[in-house]
N, C-alpha and C positions, 0 to 999 in steps of 0.2 A: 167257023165261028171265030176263031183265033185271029185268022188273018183280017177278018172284020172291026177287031178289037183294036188294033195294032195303030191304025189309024185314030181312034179315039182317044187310046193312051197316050200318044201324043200332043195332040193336041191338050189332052188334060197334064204334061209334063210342062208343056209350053205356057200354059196359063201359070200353072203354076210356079213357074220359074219366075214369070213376071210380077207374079205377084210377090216372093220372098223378096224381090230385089228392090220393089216400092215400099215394103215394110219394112226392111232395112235405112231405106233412108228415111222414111216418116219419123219411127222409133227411134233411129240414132242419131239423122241428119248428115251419114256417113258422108267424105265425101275426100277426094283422089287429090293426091298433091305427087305433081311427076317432074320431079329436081333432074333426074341425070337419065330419063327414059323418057320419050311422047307414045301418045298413044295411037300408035299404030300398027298394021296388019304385018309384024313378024314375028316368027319361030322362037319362042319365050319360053322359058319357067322361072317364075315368078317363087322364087324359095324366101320363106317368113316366119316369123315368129309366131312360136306359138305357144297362146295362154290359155284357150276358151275352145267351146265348142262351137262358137260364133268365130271364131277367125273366118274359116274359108268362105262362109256365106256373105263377108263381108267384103273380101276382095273380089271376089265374081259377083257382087251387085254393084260395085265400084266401075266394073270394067263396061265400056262402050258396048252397046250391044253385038256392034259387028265384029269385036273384040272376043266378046264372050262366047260364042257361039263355036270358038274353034279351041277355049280353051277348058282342060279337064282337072280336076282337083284328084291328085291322088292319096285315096283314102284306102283305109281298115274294112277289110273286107268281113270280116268276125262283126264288128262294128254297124255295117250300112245291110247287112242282110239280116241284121238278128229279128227284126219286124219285119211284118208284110210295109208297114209304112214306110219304114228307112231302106227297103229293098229298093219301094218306087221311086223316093227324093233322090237317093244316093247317085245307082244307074243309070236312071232316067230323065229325072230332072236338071240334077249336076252333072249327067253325061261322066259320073266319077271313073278312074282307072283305080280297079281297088286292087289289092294285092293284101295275099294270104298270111298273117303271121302266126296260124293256128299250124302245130307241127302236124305231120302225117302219120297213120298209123308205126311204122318206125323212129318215129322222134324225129323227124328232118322236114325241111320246110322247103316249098320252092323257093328261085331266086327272084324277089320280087322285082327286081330292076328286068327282067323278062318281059311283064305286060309294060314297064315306063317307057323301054325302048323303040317295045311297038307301036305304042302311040304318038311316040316323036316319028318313028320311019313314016307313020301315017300324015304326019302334019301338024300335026296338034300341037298344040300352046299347053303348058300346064302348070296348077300350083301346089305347091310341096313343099313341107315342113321339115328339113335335114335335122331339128330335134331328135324328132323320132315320138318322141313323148311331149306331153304337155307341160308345160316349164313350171312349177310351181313351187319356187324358190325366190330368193331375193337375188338372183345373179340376173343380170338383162338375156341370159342365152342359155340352155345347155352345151355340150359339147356338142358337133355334130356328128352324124352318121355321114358313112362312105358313099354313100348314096350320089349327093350332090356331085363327088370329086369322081364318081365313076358315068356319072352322066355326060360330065363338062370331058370326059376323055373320051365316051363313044360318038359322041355329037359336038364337036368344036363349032362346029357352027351357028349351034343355037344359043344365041343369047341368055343371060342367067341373071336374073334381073332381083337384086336385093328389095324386097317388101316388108314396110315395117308397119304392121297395124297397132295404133296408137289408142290406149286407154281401155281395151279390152278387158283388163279387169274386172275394172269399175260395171263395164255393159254386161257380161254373161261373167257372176260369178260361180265357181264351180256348185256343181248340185242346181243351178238353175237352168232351166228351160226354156223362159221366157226373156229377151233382152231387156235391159230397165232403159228409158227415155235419158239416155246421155248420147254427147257429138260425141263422133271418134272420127280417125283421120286414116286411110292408108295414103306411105307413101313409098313412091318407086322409087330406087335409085337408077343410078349410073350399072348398065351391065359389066358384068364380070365373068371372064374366060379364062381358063386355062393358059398359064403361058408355058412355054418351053423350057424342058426340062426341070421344071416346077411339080413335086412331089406331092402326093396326100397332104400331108400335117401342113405342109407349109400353104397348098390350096386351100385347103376347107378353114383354117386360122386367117386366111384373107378375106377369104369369100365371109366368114363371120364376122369381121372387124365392118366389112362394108355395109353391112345390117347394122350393126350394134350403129353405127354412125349417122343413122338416118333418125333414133330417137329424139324427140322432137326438143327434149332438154339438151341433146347436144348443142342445139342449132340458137340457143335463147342467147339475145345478147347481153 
């Protein structure tokens, strides 16, 4: 019976993906602005601001289908399994990489960059938040986490694509659910790597200048 099912649930992941990603733009009218990136089929993560619980459903409905389909949002696994519901959106539908930050019964956590790197050796494109947390102050950024500058050092190769989702506020304010009928904008920039002999603090302060630069008030003349 399982193995029966398996097929179903797919298909019921697949609709349903399609369908968040039409209601996303119906509701927002979201829609891709790609300055220093095209959209095309290479080895990405798409690292972005984050305000909302709508961030990530908004850059993977933004993305090209045949885009999206190879890329995985990494989430809170405490988070996307605590309902039977966000068990199936999370997994299955967002195809998420989630990673554990509930400690173990000894107090110690695994190393969550364990499943990210797996799913870069696998192929995958993915989007993630080097916040860490949801930004909910008046600075454009929190500090980042190591995260990003230990990716950009096992994986040089893959491109690290600065995504700034614009207006998110306004659309999912915190405590709500439901997104309210406002535009919002994501945009890509220009990839960002590693370069040589270039340190943590001095990586992850570039890689964040290159986000913070893509806000849409920088750019007004």
């Amino acid at each position: 019976m399982t193995g029966q099912l398996r097929p179903l649930r797919r298909l019921a992941a697949n609709i349903t993906g399609h369908g968040i990603a039409l209601l996303a733009r119906l509701i927002t009218a979201v829609r891709a602005e790609w300055r220093g990136a095209d959209p095309v089929p290479r080895q990405r993560v798409y690292y972005a601001n984050h305000v909302s619980n709508a961030d990530m459903p908004m850059i993977w409905a933004v993305l090209p289908p045949n885009l999206r389909r190879h890329v995985r949002p990494v989430a809170a696994a405490d988070y996307w399994l605590k309902t039977p519901l966000r068990a199936f959106v999370g997994p299955e539908v967002f195809n998420c990489v989630l990673v554990d930050r509930r400690p173990d019964r000894d107090g110690s956590t695994g190393d969550p960059l364990d499943n990210i790197l797996a799913a870069l050796n696998d192929g995958a494109s993915l989007i993630l938040f080097p916040e860490g947390n949801r930004n909910m102050t008046e600075d454009p950024l929190l500090p980042f986490k190591a995260g990003l500058y230990n990716i950009a050092r096992a994986c040089p190769q893959v491109d690290l694509v600065p995504t700034w989702v614009a207006n998110l506020t306004e659309v999912m304010p915190k405590g709500e659910v439901i997104p309210l009928p406002l535009m919002t904008t994501v945009i890509f920039g220009e990839p960002v790597h590693l370069q040589e002999g270039e340190d943590k603090d001095a990586f992850l302060e570039r890689a964040a200048r290159a986000l913070v630069q893509l806000k849409p008030e920088d750019h007004a003349p």
